[in-house]
Each structure stands twice: as structure tokens, then as C-alpha cells.
N, CA, C and O atoms as CSV, one atom per row, in Angstrom:
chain,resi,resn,atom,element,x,y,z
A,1,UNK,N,N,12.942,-3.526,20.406
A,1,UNK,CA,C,12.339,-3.694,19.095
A,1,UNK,C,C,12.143,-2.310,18.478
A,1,UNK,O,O,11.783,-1.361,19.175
A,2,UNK,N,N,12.403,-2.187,17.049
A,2,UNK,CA,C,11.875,-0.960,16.517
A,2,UNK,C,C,10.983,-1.125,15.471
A,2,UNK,O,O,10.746,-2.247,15.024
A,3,UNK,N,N,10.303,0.192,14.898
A,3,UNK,CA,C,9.838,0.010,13.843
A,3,UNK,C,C,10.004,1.192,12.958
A,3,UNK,O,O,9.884,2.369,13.299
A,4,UNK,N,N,10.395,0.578,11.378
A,4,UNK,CA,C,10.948,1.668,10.242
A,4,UNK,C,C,9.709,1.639,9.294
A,4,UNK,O,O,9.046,0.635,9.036
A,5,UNK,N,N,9.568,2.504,8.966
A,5,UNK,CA,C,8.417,3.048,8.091
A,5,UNK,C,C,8.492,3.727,7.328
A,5,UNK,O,O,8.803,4.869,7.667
A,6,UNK,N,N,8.226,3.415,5.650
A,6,UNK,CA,C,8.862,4.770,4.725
A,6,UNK,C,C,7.787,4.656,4.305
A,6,UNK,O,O,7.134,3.619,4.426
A,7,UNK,N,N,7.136,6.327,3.374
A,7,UNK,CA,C,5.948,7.229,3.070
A,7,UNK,C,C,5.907,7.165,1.283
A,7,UNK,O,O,6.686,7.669,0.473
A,8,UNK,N,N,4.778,6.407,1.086
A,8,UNK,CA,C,4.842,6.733,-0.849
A,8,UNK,C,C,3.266,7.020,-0.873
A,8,UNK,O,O,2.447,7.005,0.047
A,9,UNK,N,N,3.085,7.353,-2.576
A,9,UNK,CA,C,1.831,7.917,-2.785
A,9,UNK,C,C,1.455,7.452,-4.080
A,9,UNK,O,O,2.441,7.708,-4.771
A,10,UNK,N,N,0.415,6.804,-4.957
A,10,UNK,CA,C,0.349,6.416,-6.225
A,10,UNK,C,C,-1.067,7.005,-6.665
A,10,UNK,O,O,-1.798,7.333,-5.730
A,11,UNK,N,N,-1.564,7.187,-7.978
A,11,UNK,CA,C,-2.703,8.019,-8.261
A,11,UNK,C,C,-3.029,6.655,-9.005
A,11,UNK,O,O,-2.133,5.884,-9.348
A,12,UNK,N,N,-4.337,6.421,-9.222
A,12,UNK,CA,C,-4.717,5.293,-9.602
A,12,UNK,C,C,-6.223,5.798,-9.865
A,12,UNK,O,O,-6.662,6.713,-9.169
A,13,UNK,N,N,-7.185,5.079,-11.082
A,13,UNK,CA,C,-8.333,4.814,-10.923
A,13,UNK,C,C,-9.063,3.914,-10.742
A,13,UNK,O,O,-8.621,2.796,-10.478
A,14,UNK,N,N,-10.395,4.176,-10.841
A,14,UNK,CA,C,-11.029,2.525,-10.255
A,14,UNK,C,C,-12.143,2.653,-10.446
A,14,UNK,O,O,-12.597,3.797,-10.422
A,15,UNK,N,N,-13.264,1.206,-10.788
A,15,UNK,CA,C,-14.803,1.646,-9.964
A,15,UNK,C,C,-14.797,0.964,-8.981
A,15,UNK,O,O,-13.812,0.515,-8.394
A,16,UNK,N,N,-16.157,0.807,-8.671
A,16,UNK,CA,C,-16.598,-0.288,-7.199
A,16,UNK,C,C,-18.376,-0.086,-7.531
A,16,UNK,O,O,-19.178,0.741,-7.967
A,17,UNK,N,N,-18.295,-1.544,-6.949
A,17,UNK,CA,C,-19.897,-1.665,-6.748
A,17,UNK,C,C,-20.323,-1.953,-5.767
A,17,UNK,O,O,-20.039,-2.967,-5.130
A,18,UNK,N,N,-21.365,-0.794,-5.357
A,18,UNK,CA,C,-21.439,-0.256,-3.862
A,18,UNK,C,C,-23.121,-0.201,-3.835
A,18,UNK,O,O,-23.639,-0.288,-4.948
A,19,UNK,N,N,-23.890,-0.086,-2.864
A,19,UNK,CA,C,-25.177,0.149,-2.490
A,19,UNK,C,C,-25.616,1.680,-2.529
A,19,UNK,O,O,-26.605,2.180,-3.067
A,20,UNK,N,N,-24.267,2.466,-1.572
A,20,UNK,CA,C,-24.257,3.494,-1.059
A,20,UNK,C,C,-23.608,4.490,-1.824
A,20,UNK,O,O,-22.571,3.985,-2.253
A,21,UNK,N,N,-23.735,5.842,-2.260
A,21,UNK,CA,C,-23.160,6.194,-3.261
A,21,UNK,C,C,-22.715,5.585,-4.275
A,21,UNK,O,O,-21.534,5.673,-4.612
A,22,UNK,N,N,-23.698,4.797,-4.984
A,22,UNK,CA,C,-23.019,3.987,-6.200
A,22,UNK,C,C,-22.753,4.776,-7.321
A,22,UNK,O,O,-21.557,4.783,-7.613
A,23,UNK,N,N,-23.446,5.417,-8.017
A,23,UNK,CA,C,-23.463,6.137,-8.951
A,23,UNK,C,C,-22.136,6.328,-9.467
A,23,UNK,O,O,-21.619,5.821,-10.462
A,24,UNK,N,N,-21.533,7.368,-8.396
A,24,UNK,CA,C,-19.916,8.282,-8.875
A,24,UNK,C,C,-19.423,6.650,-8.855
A,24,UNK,O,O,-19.124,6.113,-9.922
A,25,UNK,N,N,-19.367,6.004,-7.750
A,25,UNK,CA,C,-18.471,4.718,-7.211
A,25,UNK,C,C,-18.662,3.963,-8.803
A,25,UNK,O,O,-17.529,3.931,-9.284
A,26,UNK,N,N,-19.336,3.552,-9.465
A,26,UNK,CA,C,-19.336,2.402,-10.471
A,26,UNK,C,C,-19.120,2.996,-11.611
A,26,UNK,O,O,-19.365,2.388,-12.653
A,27,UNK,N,N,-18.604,4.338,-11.631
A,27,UNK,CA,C,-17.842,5.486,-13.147
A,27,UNK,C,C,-16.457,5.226,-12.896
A,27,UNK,O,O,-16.007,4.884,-11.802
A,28,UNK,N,N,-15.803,5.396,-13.933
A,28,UNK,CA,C,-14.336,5.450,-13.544
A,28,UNK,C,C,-14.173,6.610,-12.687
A,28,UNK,O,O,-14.906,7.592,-12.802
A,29,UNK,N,N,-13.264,6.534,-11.857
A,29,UNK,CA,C,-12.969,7.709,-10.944
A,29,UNK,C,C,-11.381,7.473,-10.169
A,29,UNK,O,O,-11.006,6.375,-9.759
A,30,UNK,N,N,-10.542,8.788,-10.071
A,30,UNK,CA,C,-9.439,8.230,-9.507
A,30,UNK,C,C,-9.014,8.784,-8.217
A,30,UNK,O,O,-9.584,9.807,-7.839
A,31,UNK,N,N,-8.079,8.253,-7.467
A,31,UNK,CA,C,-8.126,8.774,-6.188
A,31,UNK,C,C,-6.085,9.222,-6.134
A,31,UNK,O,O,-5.307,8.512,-6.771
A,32,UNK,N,N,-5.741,10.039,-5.572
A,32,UNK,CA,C,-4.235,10.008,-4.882
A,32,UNK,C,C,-4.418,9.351,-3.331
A,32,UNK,O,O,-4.860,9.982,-2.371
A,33,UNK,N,N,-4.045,8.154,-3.312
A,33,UNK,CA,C,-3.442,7.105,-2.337
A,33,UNK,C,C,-2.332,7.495,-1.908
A,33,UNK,O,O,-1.382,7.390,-2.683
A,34,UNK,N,N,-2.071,8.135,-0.383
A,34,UNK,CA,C,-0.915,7.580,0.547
A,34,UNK,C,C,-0.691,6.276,0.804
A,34,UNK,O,O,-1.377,5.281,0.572
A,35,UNK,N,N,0.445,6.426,1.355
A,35,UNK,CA,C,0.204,5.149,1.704
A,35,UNK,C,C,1.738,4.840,2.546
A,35,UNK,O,O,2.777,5.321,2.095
A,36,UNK,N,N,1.736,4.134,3.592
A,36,UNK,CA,C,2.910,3.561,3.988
A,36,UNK,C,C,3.422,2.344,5.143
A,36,UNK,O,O,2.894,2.115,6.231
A,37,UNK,N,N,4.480,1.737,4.604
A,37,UNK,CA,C,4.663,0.277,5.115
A,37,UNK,C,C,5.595,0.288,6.240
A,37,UNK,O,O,6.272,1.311,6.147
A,38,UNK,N,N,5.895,-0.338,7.167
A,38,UNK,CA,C,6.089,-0.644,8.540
A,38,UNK,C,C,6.749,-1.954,8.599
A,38,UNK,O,O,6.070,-2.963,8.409
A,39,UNK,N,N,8.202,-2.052,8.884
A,39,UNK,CA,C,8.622,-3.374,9.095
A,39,UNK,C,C,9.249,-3.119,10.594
A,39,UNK,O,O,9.336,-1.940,10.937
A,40,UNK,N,N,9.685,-4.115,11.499
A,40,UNK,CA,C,9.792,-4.283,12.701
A,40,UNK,C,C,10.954,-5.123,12.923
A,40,UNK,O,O,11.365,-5.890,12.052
A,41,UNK,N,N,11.563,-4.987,14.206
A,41,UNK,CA,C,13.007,-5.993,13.753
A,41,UNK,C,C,14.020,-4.924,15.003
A,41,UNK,O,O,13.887,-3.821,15.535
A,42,UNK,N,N,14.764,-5.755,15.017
A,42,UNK,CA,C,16.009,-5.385,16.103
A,42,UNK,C,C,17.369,-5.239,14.781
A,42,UNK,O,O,17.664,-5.971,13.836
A,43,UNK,N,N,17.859,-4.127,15.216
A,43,UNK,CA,C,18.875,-3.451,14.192
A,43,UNK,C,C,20.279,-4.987,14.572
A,43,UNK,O,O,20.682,-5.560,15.584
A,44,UNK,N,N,20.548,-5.064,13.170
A,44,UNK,CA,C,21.362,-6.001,12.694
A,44,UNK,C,C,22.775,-5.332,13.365
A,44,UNK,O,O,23.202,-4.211,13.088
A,45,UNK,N,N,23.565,-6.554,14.573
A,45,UNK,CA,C,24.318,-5.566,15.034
A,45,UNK,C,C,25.321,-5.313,14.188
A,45,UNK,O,O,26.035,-4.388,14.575
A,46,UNK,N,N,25.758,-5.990,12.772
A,46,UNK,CA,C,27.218,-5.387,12.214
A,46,UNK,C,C,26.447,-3.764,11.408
A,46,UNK,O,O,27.182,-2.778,11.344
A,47,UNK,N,N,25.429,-3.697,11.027
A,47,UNK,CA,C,24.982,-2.715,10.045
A,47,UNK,C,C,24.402,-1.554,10.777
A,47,UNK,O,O,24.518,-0.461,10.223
A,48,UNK,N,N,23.797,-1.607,11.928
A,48,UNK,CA,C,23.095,-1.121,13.122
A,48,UNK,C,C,21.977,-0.973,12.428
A,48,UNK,O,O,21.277,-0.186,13.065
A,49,UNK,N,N,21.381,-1.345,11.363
A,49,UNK,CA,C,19.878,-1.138,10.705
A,49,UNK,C,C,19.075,-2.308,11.030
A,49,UNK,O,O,19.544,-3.414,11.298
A,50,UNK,N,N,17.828,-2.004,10.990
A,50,UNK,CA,C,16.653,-3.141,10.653
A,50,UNK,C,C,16.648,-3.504,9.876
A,50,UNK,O,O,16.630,-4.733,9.823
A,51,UNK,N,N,16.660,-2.784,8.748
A,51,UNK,CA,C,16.804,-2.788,7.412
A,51,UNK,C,C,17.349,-1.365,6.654
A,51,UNK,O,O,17.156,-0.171,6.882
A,52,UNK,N,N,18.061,-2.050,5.721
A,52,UNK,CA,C,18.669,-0.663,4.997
A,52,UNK,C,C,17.900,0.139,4.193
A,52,UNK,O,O,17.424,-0.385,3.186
A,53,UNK,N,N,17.624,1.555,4.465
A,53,UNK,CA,C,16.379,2.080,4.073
A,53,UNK,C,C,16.714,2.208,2.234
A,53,UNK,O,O,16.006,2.875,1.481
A,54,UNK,N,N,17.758,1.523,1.855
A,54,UNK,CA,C,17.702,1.607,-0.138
A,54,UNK,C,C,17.170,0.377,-0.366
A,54,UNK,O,O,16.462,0.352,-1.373
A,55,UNK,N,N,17.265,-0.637,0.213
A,55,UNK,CA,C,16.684,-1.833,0.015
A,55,UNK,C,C,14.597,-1.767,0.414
A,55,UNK,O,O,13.642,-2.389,-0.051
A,56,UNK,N,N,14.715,-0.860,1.294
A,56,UNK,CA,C,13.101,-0.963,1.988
A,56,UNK,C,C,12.520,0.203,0.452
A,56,UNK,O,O,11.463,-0.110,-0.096
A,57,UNK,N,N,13.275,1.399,-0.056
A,57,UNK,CA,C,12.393,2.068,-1.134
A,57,UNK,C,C,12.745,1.243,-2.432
A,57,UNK,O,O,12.176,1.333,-3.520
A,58,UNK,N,N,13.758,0.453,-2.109
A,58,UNK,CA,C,13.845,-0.263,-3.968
A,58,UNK,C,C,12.291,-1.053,-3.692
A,58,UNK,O,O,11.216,-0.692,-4.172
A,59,UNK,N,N,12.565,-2.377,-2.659
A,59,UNK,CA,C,10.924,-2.634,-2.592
A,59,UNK,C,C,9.773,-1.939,-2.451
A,59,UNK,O,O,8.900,-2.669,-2.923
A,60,UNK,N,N,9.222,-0.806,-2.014
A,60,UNK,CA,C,8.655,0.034,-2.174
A,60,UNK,C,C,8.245,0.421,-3.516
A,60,UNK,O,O,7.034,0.589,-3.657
A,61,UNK,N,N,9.029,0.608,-4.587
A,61,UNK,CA,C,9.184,1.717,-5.609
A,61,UNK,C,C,8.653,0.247,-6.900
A,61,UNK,O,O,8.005,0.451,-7.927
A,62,UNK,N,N,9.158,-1.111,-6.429
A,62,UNK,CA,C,8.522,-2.093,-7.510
A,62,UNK,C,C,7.374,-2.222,-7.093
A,62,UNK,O,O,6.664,-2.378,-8.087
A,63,UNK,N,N,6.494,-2.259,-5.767
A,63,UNK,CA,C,5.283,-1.706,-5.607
A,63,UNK,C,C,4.593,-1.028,-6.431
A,63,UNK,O,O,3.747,-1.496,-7.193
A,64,UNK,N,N,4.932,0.198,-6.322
A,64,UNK,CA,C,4.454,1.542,-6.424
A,64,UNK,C,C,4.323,1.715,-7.962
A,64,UNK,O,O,3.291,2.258,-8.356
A,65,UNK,N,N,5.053,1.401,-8.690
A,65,UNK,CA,C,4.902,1.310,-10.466
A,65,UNK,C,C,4.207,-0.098,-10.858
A,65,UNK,O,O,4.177,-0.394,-12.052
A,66,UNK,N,N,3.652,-0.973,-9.910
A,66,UNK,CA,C,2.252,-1.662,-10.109
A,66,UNK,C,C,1.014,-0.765,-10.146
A,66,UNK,O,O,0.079,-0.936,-10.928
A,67,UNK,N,N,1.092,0.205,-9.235
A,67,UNK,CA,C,-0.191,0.589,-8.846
A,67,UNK,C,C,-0.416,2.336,-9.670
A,67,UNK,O,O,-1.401,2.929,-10.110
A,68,UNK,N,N,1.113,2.685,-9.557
A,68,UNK,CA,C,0.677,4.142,-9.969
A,68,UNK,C,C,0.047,4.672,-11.423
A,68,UNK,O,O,0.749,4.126,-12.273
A,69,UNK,N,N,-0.833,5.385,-12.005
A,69,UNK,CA,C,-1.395,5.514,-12.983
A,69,UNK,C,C,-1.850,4.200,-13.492
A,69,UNK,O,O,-1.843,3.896,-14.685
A,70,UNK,N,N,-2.202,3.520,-12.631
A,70,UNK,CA,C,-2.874,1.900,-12.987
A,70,UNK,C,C,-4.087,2.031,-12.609
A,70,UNK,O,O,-4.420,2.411,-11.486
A,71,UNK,N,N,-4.974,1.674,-13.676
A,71,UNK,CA,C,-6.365,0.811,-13.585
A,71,UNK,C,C,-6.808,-0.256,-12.726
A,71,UNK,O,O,-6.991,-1.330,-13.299
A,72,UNK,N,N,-7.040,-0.211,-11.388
A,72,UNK,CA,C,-6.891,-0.742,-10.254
A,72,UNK,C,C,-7.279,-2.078,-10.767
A,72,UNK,O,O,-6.561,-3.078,-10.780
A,73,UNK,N,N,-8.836,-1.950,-11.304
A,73,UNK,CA,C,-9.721,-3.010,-11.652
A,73,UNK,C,C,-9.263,-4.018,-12.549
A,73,UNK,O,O,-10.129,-4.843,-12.838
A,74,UNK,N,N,-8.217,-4.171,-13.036
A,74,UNK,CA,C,-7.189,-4.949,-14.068
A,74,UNK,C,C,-5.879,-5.729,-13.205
A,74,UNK,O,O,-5.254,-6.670,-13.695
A,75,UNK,N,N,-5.680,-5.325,-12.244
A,75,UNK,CA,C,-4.503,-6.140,-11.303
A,75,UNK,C,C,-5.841,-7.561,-10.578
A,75,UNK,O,O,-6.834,-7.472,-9.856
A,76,UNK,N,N,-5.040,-8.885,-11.364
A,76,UNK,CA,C,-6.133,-9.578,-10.940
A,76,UNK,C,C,-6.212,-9.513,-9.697
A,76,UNK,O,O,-7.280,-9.389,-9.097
A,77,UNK,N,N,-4.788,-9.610,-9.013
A,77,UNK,CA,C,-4.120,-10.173,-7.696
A,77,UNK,C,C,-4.729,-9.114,-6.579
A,77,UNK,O,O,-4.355,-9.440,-5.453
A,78,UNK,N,N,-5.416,-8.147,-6.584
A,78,UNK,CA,C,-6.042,-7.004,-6.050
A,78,UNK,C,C,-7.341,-7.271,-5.958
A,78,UNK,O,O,-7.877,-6.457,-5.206
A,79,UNK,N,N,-8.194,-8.173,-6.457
A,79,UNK,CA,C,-9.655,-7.753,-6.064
A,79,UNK,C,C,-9.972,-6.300,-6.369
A,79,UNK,O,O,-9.389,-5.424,-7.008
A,80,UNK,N,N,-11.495,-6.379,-5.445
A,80,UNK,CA,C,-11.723,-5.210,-6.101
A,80,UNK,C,C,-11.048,-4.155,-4.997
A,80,UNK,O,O,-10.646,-4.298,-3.842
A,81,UNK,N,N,-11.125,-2.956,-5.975
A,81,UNK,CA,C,-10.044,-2.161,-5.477
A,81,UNK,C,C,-10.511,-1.013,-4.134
A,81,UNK,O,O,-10.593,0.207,-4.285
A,82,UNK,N,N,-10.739,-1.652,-3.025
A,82,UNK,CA,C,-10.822,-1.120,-2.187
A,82,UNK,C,C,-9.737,-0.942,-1.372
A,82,UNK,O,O,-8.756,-1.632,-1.651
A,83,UNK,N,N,-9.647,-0.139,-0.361
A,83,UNK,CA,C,-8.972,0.368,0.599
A,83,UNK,C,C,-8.031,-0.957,1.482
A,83,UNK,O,O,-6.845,-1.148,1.754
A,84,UNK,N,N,-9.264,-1.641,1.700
A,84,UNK,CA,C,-8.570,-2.930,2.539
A,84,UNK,C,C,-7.660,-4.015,1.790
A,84,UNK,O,O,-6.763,-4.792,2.119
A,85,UNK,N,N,-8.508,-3.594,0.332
A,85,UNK,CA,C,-7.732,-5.032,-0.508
A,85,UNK,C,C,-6.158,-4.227,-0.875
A,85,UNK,O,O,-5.019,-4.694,-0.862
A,86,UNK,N,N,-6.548,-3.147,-1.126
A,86,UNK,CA,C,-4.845,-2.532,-1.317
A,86,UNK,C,C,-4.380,-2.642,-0.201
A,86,UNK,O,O,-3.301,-3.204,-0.387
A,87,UNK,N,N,-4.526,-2.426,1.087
A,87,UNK,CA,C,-3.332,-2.424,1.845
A,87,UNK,C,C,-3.168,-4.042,1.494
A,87,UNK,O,O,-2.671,-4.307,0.399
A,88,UNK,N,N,-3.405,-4.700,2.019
A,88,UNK,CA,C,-3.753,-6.318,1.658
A,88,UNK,C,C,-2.527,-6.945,0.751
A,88,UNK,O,O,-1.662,-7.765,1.059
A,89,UNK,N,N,-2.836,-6.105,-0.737
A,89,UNK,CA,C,-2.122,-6.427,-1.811
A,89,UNK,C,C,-0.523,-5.888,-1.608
A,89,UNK,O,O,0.591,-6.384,-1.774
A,90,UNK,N,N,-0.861,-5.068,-1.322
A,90,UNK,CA,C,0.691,-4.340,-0.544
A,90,UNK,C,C,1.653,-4.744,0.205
A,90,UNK,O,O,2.861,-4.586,0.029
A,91,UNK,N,N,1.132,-5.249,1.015
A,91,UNK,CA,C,1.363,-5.950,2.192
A,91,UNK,C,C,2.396,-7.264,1.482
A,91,UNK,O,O,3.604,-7.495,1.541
A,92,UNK,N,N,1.172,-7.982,0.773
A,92,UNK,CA,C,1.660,-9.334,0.047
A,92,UNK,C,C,2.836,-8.959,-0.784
A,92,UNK,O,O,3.854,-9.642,-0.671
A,93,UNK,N,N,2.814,-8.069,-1.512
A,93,UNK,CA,C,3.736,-7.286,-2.714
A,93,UNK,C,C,4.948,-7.392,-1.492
A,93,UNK,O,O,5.466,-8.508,-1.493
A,94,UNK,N,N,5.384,-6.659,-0.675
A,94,UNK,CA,C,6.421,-6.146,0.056
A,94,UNK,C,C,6.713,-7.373,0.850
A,94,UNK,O,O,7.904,-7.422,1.158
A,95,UNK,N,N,6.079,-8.277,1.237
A,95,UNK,CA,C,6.352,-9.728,1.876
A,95,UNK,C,C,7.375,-10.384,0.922
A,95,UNK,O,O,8.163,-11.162,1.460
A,96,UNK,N,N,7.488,-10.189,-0.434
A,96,UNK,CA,C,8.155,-11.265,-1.649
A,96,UNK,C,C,9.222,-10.721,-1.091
A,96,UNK,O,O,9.908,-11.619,-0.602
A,97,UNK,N,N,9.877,-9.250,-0.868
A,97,UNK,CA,C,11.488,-9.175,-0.917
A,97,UNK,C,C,11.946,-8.389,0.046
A,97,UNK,O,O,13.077,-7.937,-0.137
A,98,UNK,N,N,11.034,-7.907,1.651
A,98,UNK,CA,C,11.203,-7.550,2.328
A,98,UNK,C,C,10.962,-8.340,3.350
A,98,UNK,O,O,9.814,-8.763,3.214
A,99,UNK,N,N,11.554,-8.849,4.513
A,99,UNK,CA,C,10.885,-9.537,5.755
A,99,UNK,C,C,10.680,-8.576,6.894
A,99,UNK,O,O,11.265,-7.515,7.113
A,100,UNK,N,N,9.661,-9.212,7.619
A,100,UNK,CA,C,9.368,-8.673,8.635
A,100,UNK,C,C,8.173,-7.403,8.639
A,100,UNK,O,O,8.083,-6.887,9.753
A,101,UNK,N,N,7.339,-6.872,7.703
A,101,UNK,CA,C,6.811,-6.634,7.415
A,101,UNK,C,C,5.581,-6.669,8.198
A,101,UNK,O,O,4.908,-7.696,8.291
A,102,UNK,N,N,5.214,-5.360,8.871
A,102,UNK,CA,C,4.301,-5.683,9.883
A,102,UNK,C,C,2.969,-5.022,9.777
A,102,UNK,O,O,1.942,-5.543,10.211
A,103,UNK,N,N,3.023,-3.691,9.103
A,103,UNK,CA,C,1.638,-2.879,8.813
A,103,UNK,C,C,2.002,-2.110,7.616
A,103,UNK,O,O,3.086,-1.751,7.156
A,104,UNK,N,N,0.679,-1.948,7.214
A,104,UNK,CA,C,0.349,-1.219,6.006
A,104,UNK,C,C,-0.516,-0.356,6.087
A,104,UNK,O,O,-1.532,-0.954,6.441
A,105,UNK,N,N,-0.791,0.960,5.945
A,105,UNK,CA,C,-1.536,2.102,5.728
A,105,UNK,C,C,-1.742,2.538,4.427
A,105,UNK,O,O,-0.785,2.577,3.654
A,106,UNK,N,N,-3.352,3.023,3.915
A,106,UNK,CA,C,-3.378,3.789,3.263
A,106,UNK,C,C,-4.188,4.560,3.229
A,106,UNK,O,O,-5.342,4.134,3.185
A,107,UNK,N,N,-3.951,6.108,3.234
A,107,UNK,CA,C,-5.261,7.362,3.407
A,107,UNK,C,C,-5.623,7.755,1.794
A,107,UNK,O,O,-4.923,7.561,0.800
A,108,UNK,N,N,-6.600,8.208,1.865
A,108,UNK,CA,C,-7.010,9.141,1.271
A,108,UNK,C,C,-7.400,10.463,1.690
A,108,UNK,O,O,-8.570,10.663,2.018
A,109,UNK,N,N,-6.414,11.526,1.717
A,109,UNK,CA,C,-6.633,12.892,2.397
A,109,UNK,C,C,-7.507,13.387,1.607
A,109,UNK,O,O,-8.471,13.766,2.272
A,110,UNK,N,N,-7.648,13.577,0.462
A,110,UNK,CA,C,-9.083,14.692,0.200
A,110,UNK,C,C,-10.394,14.017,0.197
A,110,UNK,O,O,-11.364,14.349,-0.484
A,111,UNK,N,N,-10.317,12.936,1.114
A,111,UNK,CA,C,-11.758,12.397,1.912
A,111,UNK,C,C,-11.599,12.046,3.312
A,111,UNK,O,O,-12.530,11.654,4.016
A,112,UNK,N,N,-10.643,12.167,3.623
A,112,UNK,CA,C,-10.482,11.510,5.400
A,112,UNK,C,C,-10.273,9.930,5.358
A,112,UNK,O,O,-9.659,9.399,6.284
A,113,UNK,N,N,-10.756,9.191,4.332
A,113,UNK,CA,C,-10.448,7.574,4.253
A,113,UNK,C,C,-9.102,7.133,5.041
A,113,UNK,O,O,-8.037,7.749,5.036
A,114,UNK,N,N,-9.358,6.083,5.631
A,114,UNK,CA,C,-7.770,5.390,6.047
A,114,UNK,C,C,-8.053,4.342,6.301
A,114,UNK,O,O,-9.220,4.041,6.549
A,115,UNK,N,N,-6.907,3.340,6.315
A,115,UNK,CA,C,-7.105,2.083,6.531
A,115,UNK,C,C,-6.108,1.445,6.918
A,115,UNK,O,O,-5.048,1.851,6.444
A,116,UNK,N,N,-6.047,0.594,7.606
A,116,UNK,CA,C,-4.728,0.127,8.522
A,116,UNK,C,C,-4.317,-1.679,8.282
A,116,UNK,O,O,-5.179,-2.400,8.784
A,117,UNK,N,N,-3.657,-2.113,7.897
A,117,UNK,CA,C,-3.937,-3.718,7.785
A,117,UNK,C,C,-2.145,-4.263,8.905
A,117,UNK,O,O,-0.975,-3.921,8.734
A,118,UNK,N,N,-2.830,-5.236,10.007
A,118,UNK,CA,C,-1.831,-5.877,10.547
A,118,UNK,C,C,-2.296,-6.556,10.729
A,118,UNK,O,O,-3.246,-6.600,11.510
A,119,UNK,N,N,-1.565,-7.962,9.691
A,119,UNK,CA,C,-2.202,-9.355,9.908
A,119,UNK,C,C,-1.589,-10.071,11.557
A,119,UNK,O,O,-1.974,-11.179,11.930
């Protein structure tokens, strides 16, 4: 079994309503999101791929111009826009035209945030 994994990044803003640091959290505020998806699979023996990595960034990239310079809080299909619900939404997004689809990551490096989703 293997697993292929390609690396994207989208800048997005958002609020949230939080207990704990609410203040900044319930202003608009935006974050740069890593982020990257993980499909799994035994290489197709005529192609020797899992998947062909132009097909894994075309899906990727119709992702990624949902979310990038997007107003998180406006994608109904997202909830609110936390960490878990994006990988979540991601996940679902890349399920429509990719199979096999096994994990989703997304950090936030200029806070240490990360989050991992394998249903």
C-alpha cells in the first residue's frame, strides 16, 4: 500500500465565537492555512501510479479557489470556520473527484495550530 500526498496553502479570513480569547477571535481576522491531502491505494499496474499527480492538483486547485482569499464565514457547507471543520470540508470537497482519500491536514505555522482529520 502507499500513500501520495500533495502540499497547498490558502489565506482566508474569519471570526469565531469563542469563550477564550474571544475578543481578536469574533473581529475579522485572517490566517495563511497549510494544508495537505493524503490518498492511499496500490499503484494502478498499467500507469504504475495511485493516482496521477495532474489529476490529484487539478482536484486540489478547485478546492483551493473555494477557500483562498474567501470569507470563511460565508461557505455555508463549512460551518464555522475552524480548523477541524476545514479539514472536514476538504476532505468532503476532494471525496467528489478524487477516491480513496484518506487524511487531511491543516497547520497554521505562525501559531503552531494543526489538525489532522481521518475519518
Amino acid at each position: 500500500m502507499f500513500e501520495l500526498s500533495q502540499k497547498f496553502y490558502f489565506e482566508a479570513a474569519h471570526t469565531l465565537q469563542r469563550t477564550i480569547d474571544a475578543e481578536g477571535s469574533r473581529r475579522i481576522h485572517g490566517h495563511t492555512y497549510h494544508a495537505e491531502a493524503t490518498v492511499s491505494g496500490r499503484p494502478d499496474p498499467h500507469t504504475g501510479m495511485v493516482l496521477d499527480l495532474g489529476h490529484f492538483r487539478s482536484a486540489i486547485e478547485a478546492v483551493r479557489a473555494k477557500l483562498d482569499h474567501q470569507f470563511l464565514d460565508e461557505i455555508a457547507e463549512l460551518g464555522p470556520a475552524t480548523l477541524e471543520n476545514l479539514c472536514a470540508y476538504i476532505f468532503a470537497e476532494l471525496s467528489k473527484s478524487v477516491a480513496r482519500v484518506v487524511t487531511v491536514s491543516i497547520e497554521r505555522p505562525a501559531t503552531g495550530d494543526r489538525c489532522t482529520y481521518r475519518p
